[in-house]
N, C-alpha and C positions, 0 to 999 in steps of 0.2 A: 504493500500500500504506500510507503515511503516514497518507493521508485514513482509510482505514478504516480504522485502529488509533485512529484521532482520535477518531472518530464512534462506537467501540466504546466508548470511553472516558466521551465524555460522553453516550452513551446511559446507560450501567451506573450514573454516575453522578445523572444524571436520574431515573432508576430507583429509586435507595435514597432517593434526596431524596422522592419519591411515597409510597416504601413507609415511610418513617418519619414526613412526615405523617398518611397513612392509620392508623396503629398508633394514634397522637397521639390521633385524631378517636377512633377505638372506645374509647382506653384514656378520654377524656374524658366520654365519651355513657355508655357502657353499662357502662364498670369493671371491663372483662372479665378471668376469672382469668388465673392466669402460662401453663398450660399450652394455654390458646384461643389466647394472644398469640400465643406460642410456635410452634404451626401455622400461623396466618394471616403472623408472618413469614416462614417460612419457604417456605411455600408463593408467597407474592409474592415474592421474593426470585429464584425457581426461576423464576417465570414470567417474570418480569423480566430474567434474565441469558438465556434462551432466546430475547426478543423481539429480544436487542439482539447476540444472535449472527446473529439472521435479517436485522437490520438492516446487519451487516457483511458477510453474503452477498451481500444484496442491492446493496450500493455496490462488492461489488467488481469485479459484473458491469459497470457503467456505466465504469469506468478502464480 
């Protein structure tokens, strides 16, 4: 159980490290306004904390 509270952890964190590059890259390229940001973080953000719950499904079936 340790392992996957571990691996949730630095998924989620993996995660926002991607999704605040990615932000980074469009807000530099294309200058997009506050409320496109606004969706596109959130929406990665949602996608992201879902991958990395499936991720911890997934590990806990292996323990």
């Amino acid at each position: 159980m340790k392992f996957a509270k571990m691996t949730l952890v630095i998924c989620t964190l993996m995660m926002m490290a991607v999704t605040a590059g990615v932000i980074m890259h469009f807000v530099a390229i294309r200058n997009l306004d506050i409320p496109g940001m606004a969706i596109l973080a959130a929406s990665t953000l949602g996608y992201s904390y879902a991958y990395s719950v499936y991720l911890t499904k997934r590990s806990e079936q292996f323990i």
